[in-house]
C-alpha positions as CSV (number, residue, x, y, z in Angstrom):
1,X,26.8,2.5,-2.3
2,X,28.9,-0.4,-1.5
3,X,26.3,-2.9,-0.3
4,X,25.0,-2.1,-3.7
5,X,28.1,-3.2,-5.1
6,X,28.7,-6.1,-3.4
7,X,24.8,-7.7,-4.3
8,X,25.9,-7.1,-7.8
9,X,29.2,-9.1,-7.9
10,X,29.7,-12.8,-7.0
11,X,32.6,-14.7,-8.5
12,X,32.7,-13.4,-12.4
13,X,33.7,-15.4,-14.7
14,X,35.2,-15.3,-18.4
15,X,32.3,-16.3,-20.7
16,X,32.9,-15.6,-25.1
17,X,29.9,-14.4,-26.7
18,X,28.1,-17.9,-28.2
19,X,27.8,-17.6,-32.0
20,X,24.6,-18.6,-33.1
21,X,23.4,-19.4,-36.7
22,X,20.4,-17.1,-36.5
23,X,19.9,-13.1,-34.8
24,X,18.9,-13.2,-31.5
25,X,16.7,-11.1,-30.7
26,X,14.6,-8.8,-27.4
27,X,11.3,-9.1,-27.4
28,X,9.8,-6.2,-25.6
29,X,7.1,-5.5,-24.0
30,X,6.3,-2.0,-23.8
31,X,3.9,0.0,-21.7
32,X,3.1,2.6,-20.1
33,X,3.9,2.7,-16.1
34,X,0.5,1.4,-14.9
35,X,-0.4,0.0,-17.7
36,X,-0.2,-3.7,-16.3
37,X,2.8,-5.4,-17.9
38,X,4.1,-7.2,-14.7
39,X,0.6,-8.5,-15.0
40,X,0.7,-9.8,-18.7
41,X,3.9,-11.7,-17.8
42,X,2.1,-13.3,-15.2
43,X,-0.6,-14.3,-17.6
44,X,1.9,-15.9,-19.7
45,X,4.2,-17.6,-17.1
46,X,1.2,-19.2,-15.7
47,X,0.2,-20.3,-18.9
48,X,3.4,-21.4,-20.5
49,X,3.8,-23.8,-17.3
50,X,-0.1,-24.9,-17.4
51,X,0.8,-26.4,-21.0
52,X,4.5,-27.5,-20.7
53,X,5.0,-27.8,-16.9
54,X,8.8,-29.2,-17.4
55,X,10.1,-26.0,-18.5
56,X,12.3,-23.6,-17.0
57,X,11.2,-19.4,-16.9
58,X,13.5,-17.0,-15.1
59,X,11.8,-13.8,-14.1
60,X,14.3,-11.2,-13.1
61,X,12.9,-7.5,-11.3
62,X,15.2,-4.6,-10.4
63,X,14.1,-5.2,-6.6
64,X,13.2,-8.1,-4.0
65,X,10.7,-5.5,-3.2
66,X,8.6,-6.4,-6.9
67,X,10.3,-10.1,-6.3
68,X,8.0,-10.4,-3.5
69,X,5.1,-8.5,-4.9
70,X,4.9,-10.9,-8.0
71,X,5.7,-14.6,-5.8
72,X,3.5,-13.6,-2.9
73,X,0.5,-11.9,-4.8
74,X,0.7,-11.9,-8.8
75,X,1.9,-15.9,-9.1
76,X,-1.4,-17.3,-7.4
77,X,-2.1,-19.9,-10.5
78,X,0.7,-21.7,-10.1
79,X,1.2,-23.8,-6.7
80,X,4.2,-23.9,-5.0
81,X,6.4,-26.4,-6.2
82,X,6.4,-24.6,-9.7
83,X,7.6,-20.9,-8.5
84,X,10.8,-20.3,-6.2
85,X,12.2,-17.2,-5.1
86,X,15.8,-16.9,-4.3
87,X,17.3,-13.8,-3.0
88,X,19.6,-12.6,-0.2
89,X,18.7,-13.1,3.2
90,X,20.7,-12.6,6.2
91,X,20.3,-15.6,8.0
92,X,21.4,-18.0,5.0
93,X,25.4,-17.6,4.3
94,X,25.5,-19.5,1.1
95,X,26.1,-16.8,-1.4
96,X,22.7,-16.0,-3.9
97,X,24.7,-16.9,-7.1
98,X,25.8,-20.2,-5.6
99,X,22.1,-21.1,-4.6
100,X,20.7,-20.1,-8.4
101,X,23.4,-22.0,-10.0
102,X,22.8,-25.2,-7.6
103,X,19.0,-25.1,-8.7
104,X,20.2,-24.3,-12.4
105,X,22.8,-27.1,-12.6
106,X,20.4,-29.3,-11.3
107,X,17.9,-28.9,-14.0
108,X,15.1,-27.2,-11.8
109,X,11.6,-26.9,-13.9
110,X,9.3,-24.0,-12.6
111,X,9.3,-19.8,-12.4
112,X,12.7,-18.8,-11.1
113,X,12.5,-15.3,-10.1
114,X,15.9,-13.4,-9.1
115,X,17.3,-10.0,-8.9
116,X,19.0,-8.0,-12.0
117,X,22.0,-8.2,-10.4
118,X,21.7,-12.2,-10.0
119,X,20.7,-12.9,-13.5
120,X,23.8,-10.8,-14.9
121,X,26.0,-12.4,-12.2
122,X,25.5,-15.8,-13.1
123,X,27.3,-18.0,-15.5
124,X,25.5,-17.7,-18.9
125,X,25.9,-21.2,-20.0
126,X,23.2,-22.0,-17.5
127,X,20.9,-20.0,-19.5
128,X,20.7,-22.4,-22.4
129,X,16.7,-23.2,-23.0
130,X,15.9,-21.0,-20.8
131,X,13.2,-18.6,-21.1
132,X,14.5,-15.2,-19.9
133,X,12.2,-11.8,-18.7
134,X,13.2,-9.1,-17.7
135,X,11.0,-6.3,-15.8
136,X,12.0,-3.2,-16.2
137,X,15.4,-2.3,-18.5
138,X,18.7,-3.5,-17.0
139,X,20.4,-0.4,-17.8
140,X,23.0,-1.4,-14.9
141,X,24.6,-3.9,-17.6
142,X,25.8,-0.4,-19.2
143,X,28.8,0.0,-16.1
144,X,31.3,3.0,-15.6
145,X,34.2,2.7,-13.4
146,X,37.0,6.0,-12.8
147,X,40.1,5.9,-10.7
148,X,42.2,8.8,-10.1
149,X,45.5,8.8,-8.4
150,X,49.4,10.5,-8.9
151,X,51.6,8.4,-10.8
152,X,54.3,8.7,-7.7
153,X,51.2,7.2,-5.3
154,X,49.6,4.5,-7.5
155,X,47.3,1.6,-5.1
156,X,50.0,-1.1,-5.2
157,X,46.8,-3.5,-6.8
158,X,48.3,-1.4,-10.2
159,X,51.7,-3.2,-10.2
160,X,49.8,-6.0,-11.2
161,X,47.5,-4.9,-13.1
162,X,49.9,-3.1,-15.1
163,X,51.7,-6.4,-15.8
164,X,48.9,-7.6,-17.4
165,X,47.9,-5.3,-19.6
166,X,49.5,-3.2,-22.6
167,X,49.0,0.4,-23.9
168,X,47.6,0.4,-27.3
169,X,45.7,2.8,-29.8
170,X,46.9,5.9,-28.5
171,X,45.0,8.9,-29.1
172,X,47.7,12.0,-29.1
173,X,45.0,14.7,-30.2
174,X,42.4,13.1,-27.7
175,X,45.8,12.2,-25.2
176,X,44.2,9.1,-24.2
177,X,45.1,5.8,-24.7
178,X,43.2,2.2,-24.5
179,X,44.7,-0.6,-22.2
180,X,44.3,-4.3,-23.3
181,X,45.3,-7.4,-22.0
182,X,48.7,-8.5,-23.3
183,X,47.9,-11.8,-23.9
184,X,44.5,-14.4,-24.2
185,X,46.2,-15.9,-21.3
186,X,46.3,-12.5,-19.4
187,X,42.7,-12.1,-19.5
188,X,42.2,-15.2,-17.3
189,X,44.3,-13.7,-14.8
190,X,43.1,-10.4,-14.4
191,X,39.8,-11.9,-14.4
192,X,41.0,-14.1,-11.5
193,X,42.7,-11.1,-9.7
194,X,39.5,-9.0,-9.8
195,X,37.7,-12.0,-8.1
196,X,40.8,-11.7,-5.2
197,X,40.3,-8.1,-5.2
198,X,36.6,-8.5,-4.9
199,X,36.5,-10.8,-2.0
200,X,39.2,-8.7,-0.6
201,X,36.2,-5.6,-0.3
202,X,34.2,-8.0,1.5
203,X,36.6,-8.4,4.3
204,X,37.2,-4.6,4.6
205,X,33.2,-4.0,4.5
206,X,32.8,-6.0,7.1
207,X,35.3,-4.4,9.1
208,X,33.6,-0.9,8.6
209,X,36.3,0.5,6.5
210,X,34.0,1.3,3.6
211,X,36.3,3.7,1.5
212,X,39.3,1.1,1.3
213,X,36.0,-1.4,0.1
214,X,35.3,1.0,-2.4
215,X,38.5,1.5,-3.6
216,X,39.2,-2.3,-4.2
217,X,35.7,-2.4,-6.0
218,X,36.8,0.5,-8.6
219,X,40.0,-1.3,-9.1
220,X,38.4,-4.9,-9.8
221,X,36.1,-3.4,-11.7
222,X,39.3,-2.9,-14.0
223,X,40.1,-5.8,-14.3
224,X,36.9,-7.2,-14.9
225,X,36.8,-4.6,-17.5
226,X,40.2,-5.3,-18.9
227,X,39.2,-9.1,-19.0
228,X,35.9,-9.4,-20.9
229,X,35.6,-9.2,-24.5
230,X,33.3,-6.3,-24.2
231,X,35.1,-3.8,-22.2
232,X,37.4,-0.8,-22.9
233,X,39.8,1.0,-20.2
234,X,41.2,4.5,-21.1
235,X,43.7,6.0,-18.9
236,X,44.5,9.5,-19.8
237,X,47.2,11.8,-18.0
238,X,46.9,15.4,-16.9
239,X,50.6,17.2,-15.9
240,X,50.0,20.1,-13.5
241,X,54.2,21.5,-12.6
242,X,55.8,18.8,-11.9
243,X,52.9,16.1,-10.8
244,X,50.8,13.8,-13.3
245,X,47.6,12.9,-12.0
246,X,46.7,9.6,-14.0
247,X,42.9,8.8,-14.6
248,X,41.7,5.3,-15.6
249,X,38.0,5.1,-17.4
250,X,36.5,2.0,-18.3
251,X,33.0,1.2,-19.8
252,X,31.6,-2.4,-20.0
253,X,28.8,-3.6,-22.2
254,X,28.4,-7.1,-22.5
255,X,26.6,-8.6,-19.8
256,X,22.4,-8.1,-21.3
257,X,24.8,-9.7,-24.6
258,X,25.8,-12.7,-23.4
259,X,22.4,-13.5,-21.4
260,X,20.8,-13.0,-24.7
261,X,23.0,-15.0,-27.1
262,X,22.6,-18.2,-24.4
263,X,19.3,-18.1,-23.3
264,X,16.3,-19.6,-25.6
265,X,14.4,-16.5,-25.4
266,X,14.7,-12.7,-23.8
267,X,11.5,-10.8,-23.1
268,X,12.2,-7.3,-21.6
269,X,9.5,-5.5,-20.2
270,X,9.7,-1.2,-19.6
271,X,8.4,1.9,-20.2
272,X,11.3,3.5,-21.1
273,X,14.0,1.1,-22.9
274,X,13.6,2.3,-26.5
275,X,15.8,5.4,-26.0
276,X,18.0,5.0,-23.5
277,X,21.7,3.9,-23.9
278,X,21.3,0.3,-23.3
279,X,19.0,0.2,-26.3
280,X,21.5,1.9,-28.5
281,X,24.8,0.0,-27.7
282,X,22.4,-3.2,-27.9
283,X,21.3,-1.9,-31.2
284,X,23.7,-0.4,-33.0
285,X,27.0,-1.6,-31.4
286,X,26.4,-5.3,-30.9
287,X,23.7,-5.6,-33.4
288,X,21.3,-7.6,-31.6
289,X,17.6,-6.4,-32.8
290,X,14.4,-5.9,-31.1
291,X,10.5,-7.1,-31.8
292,X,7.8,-5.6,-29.6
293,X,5.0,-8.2,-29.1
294,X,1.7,-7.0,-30.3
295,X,-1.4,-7.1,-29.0
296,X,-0.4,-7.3,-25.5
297,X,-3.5,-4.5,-24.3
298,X,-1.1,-2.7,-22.4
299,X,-1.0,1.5,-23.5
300,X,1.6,3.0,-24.4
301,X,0.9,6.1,-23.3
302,X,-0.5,8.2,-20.2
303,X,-4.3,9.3,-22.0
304,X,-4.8,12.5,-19.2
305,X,-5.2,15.6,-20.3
306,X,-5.2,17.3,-16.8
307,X,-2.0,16.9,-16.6
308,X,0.1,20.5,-16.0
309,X,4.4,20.2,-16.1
310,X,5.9,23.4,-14.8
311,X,8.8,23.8,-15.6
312,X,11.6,26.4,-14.0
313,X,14.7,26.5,-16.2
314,X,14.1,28.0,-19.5
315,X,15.9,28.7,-22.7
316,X,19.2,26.3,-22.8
317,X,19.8,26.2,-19.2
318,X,19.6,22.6,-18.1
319,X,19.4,21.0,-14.3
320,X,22.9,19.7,-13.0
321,X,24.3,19.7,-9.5
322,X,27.0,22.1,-10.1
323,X,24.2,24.5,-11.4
324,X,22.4,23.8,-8.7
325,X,24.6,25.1,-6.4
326,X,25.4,28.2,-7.7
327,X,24.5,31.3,-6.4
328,X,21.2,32.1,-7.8
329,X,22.6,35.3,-9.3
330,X,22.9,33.0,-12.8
331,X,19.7,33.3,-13.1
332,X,19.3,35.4,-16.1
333,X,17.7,38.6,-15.8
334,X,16.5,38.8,-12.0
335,X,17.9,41.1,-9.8
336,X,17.2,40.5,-6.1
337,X,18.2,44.1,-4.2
338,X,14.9,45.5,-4.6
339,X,13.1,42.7,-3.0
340,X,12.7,42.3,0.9
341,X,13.7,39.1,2.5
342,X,15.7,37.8,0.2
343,X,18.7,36.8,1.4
344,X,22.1,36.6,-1.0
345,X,23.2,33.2,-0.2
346,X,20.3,31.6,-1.4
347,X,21.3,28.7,-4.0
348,X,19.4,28.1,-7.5
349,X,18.2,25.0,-5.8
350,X,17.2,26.5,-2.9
351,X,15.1,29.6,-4.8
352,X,13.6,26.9,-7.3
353,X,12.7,24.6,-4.7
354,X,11.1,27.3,-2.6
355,X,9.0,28.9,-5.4
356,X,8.6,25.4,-7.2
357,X,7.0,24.0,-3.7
358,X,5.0,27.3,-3.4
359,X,3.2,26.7,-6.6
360,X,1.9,22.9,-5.3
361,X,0.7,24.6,-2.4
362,X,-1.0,27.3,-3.6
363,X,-2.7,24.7,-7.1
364,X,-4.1,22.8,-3.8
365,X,-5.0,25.4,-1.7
366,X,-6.8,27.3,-4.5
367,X,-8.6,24.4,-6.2
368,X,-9.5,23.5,-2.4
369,X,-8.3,19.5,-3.0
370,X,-8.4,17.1,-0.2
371,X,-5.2,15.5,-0.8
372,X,-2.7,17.6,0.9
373,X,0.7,15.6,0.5
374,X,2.8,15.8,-2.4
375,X,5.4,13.4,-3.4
376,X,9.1,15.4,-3.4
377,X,12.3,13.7,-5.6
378,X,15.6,15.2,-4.3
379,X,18.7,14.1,-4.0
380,X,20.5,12.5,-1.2
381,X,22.4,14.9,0.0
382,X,19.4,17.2,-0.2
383,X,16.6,15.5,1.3
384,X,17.7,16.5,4.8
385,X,17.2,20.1,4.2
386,X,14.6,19.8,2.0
387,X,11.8,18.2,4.8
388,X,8.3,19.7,4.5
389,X,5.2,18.8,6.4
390,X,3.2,18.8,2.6
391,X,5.3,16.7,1.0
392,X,6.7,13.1,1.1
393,X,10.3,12.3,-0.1
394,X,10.4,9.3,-2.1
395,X,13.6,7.6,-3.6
396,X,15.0,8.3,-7.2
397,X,15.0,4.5,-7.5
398,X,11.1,3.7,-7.2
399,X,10.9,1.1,-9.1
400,X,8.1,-1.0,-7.1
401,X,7.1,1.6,-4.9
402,X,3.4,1.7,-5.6
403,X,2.2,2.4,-2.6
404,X,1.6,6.5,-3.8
405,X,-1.2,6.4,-6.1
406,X,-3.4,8.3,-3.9
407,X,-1.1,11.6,-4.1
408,X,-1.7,13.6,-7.1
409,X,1.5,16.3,-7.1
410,X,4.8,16.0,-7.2
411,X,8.3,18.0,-8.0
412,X,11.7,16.9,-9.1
413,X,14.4,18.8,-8.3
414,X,17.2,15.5,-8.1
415,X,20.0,16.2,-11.3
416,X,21.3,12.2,-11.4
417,X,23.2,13.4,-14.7
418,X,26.4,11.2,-15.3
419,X,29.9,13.1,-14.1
420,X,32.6,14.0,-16.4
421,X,34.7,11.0,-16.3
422,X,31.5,8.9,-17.5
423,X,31.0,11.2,-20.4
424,X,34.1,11.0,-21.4
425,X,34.6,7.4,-21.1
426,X,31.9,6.8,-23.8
427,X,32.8,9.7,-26.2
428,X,36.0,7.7,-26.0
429,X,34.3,4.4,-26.7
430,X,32.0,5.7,-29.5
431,X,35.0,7.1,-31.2
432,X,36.8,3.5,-31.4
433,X,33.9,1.7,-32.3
434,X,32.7,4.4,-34.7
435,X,29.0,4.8,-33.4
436,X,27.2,8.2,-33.3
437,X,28.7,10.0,-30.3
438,X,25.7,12.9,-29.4
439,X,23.1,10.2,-29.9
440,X,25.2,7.8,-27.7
441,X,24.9,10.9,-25.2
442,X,21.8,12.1,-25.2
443,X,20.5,8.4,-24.6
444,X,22.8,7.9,-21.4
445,X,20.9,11.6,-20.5
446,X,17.7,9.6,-21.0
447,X,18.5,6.5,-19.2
448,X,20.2,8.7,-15.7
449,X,18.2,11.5,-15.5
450,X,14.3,11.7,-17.8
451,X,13.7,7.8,-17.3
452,X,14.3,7.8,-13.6
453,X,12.3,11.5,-13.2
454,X,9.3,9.9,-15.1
455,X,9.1,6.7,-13.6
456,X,9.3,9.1,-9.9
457,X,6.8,11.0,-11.6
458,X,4.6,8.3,-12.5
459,X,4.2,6.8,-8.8
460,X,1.5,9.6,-8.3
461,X,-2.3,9.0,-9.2
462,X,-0.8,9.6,-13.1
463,X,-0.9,5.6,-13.0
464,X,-4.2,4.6,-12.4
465,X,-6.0,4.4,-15.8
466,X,-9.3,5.3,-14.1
467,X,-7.9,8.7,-12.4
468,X,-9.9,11.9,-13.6
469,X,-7.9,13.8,-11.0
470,X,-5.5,17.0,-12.2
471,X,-1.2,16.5,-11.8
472,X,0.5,19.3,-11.6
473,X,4.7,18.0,-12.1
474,X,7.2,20.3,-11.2
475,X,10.3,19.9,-13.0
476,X,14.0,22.3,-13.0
477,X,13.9,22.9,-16.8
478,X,12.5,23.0,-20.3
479,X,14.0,19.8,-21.8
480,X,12.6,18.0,-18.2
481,X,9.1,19.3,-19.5
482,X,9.4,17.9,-23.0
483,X,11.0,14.7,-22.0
484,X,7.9,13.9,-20.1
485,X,5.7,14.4,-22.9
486,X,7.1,11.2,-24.4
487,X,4.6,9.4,-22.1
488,X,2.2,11.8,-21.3
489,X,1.5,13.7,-24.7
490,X,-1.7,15.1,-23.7
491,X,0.0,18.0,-20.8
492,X,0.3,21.2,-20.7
493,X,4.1,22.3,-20.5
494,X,3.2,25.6,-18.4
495,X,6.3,28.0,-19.4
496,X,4.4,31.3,-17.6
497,X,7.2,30.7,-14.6
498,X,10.3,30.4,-16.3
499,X,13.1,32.2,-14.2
500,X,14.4,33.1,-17.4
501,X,12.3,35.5,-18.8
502,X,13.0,37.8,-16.3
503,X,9.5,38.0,-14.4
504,X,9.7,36.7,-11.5
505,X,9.8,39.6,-9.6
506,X,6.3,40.2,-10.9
507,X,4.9,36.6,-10.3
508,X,6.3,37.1,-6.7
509,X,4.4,39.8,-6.0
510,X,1.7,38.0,-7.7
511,X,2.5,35.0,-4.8
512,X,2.8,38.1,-2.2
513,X,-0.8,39.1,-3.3
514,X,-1.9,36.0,-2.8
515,X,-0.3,35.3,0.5
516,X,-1.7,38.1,1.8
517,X,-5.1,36.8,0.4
518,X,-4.5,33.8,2.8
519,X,-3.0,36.5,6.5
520,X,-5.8,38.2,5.9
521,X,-8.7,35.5,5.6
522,X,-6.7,33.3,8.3
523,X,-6.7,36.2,11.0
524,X,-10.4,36.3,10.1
525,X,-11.2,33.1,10.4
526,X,-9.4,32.4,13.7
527,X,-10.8,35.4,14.8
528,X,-14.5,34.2,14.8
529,X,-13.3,31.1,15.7
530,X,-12.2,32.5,19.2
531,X,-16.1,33.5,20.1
532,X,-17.8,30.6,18.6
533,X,-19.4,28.1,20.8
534,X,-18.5,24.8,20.9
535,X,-19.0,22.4,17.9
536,X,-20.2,25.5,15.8
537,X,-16.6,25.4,14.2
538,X,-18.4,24.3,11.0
539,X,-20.5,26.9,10.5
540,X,-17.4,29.7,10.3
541,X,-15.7,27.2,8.1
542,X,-18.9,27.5,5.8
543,X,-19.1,31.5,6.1
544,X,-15.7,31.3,4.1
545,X,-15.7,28.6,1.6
546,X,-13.1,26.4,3.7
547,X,-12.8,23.4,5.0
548,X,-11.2,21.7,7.9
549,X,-7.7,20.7,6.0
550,X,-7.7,24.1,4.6
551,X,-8.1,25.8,7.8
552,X,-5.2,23.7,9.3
553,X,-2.9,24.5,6.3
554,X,-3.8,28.3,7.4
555,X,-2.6,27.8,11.0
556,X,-0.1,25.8,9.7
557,X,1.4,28.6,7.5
558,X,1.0,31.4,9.5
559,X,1.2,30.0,12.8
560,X,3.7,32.4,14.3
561,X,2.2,35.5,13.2
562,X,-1.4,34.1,14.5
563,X,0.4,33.5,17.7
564,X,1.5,36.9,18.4
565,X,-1.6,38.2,17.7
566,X,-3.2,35.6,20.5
567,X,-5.4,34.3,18.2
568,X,-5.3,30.6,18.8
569,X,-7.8,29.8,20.9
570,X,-5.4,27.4,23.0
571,X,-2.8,29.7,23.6
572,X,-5.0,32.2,24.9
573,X,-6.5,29.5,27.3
574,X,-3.1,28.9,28.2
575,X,-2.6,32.7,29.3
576,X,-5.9,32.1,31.1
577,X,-4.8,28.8,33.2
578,X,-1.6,30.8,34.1
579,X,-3.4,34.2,35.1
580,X,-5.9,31.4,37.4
581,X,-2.6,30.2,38.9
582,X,-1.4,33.5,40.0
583,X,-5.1,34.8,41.6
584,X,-5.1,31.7,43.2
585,X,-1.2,31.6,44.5
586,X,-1.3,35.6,45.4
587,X,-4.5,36.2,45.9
588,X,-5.6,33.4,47.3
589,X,-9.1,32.9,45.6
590,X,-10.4,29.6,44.9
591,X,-10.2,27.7,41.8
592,X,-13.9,28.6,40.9
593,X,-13.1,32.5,41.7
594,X,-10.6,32.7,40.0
595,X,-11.8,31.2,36.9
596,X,-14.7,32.7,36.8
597,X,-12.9,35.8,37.3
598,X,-10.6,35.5,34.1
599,X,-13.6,33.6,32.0
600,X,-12.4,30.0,31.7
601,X,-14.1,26.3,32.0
602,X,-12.8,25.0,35.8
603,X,-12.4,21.8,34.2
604,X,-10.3,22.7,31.1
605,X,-8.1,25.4,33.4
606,X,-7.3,22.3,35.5
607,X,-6.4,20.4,32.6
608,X,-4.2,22.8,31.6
609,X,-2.3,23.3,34.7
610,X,-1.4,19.8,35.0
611,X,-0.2,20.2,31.3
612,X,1.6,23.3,32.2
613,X,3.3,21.8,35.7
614,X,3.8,18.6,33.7
């Protein structure tokens, strides 16, 4: 989290917003994900240059992973003296934002493409006649900071940052209050002692003391806050006997403004900006308006209708960490006594993981599908537990990662909801600024936890226009399901496996049945196999309608029970090769005897003793 951070802020400076005679506005691009939009800003960045070469275009992408993608293999009409990639690399110590602004300053002509982070860091006066786009929706620009500490142990940063700044429209019913600079003058310093405060995290990151780091990044990030003309700090106070724990909240939403009210131009390309809060406070706080381009070819919307969203959670139970973690007795209506092998511990993650996994296996074991990895979102702290031979954990933050297309399946069970202190922070902020507060919420819902699930969702084969192949998305709950519809309106929310209605005992012994299904035709099938000769394998797998991935998912899930009953062919050789090395060592026979006596190939008993002794 820290070396995020720190690639986000350089030096900040103090910029006022540029009043201009007429609205600027965001031109968007919007489209589906697949649906080629990196590649229509391509096609008209190459085309742009090709008729007025001496202009300058800045590209901007969420990652030096699309950065790279788009230079390297998207660019290719435009030779090399008329694109330039700048991003942070090791072995150059110059800092990224003094590089860009070098280039800027010195009136470069071309495709600049940068990080988010390196646009929004820069100095927005060198924007001017620029042409700005943006892939994918900043909705960084949209930042929450929260520090927490008793008023008899405040960081000693707070001395001065209490000097600067004054307590003002106090809340008593809410008991909050908003902190402002005391003076014009005042801004300019706090901004200055958030710069000190910043490079002061640098020194202690480099040293390995990454919680002291953190802890001077929260506390710049006030002043930062406290400084720009589009940021509000609340601090609120909660007494508990005789202790006050004081709790600082800031929200800051001015940076996509300013790059917008300097540069010449903003396109914004994303499937999922109209919606989320960046949008809004854009929208309906700064009053900046938007214009989708037209006739840009690029859908809108996901066309499959073999698409099936399962969802867990029903009713008005939505996915969160803390309910998550609870013991999976909240879930309404089940009782778990009567059931064998279930253990009491279990989590609601842990039982919807389980049974939400279970149903991907069984859609591709039963439709008998090639493809036998699914993509799995968790989150962080989860992924360690949550390792399974059938699936393949991807990052929350995919943006870029393209490389999945050939996997059909997926399930999200990662809750990325904001915490308490960020809800609060903008209920606080809607209130002052009088803008609707449950929209203002249900859009940051959008933008942390549907936008990131669908664009995780979307790295399956859902992308490719051409696909004819069936999804099946497993999500935690109802409002996950018709979130998703959005961009796939065609799917099937399936709702026969909600934990809510109080059925699951019945659709587990429905799995049971099932399973059993499986024990039984696996113990037949390695049964025969055990007799067949060799390379008539095929002809068993034909007698039951399997093939060779299913027969390894088989072993695979009932390897232990197929094991005890000595019914994998190379564990009973290995019995074999062992009872040959006991005729031989007390009996003394001959290797030939002795494995003719207990039935096995000389050369493959050999083999196997060398294993064994090895």
């Amino acid at each position: 989290m820290v070396a995020l951070l720190f690639e986000f802020y350089e030096e900040v400076t103090l910029v006022d917003t540029v009043v201009t005679d007429e609205m600027k506005r965001i031109h968007l691009i919007n489209g589906r994900c697949g649906g080629n939009k990196t590649g229509y800003i391509v096609a008209q960045i190459e085309s742009a240059l090709s008729e007025k070469p001496d202009q300058c275009i800045i590209y901007a992408a969420p990652t030096k992973l699309v950065l790279n993608e788009v230079y390297s293999n998207r660019l290719l009409g435009l030779e090399s003296s008329s694109k330039q990639l700048i991003v942070s690399d090791e072995d150059i110590n110059e800092s990224v934002n003094s590089r860009i602004t070098e280039v800027l300053t010195e009136g470069y002509r071309g495709c600049l493409l940068i990080t988010h982070s390196a646009l929004f860091n820069l100095d927005a006066t060198l924007l001017a006649d620029k042409w700005i786009i943006i892939d994918e929706s900043p909705e960084q620009t949209v930042r929450f900071t929260a520090i927490e500490f008793f008023d008899n142990e405040p960081p000693h940063e707070f001395q001065r940052f209490n000097e600067l700044t004054v307590i003002c429209d106090t809340n008593t019913s809410e008991h909050y209050s908003r902190i402002t600079p005391s003076s014009s003058d005042n801004a300019q310093l706090l901004l200055e002692e958030g710069n000190i405060l910043r490079r002061a995290s640098y020194r202690h990151a480099e040293m390995g003391q990454k919680v002291r780091a953190q802890e001077l990044v929260d506390i710049a990030s006030l002043y930062f806050a406290a400084a720009s003309e589009h940021g509000y700090i609340y601090l609120s106070s909660v007494t508990d006997d005789e202790t006050t724990k004081l709790i600082y909240r800031a929200i800051e939403t001015g940076d996509m403004l300013r790059v917008v009210n300097h540069a010449s131009r903003v396109w914004l390309a994303s499937a999922d900006f109209e919606g989320g809060l960046l949008h809004f406070l854009l929208t309906n706080y700064h009053g900046l308006s938007t214009e989708p381009i037209e006739n840009t070819g690029i859908p809108l919307e996901h066309d499959k209708s073999n698409v099936t969203i399962l969802p867990l959670l029903g009713g008005d139970k939505q996915w969160s960490k803390t309910f998550a973690e609870s013991n999976r007795a909240v879930l309404e209506g089940f009782y778990f006594s009567d059931i064998p092998n279930y253990f009491y511990d279990k989590t609601v993650f842990t039982e919807l993981f389980e049974f939400g996994s279970y149903c991907i296996q069984a859609e591709i074991f039963e439709n008998k599908e090639q493809q036998n990895k699914s993509l799995m979102f968790v989150n962080v702290a989860k992924q360690s537990e949550c390792e399974h031979d059938d699936f393949v954990q991807v990052s929350t933050q995919s943006h870029g990662q393209n490389s999945y297309q050939m996997h059909n399946h997926a399930i999200w069970m990662a809750s990325l909801l904001p915490n308490p202190n960020q809800i609060n922070a903008l209920e606080y902020f809607c209130r002052q600024v009088s803008i609707d507060t449950q929209t203002a919420k249900e859009c940051l819902r959008h933008t942390r936890q549907y936008a990131p699930m669908y664009q995780g969702l979307a790295r399956t084969s859902l992308r490719v226009g051409t696909s004819n192949v069936p999804n099946l998305f497993v999500v935690p709950d109802i409002a996950s399901a018709q979130a998703l519809l959005k961009w796939i309106p065609n799917a099937t929310v399936d709702t026969n496996y909600l934990f809510t209605l109080g059925e699951l005992k019945e659709k587990q012994q429905e799995f049971d049945a099932k399973k059993e299904q499986r024990r039984s035709m696996a113990y037949a099938i390695f049964y025969d196999l055990l007799t067949v000769k060799h390379g008539r394998k095929a002809d068993v797998y034909k007698r039951f309608g399997v093939d060779r991935k299913q027969v390894s998912r088989l072993k695979e899930e009932f390897s232990d029970e197929l094991l005890k009953a000595n019914l994998f062919p190379e564990a009973i050789d290995e019995q074999r090769a062992i009872k040959v090395q006991c005729l031989m060592q007390d009996e003394g026979m001959t290797m030939n005897n002795a494995c003719k006596t207990v039935g096995i190939d000389r050369k493959k008993c050999r083999r196997l003793i060398d294993n064994l002794l090895n």
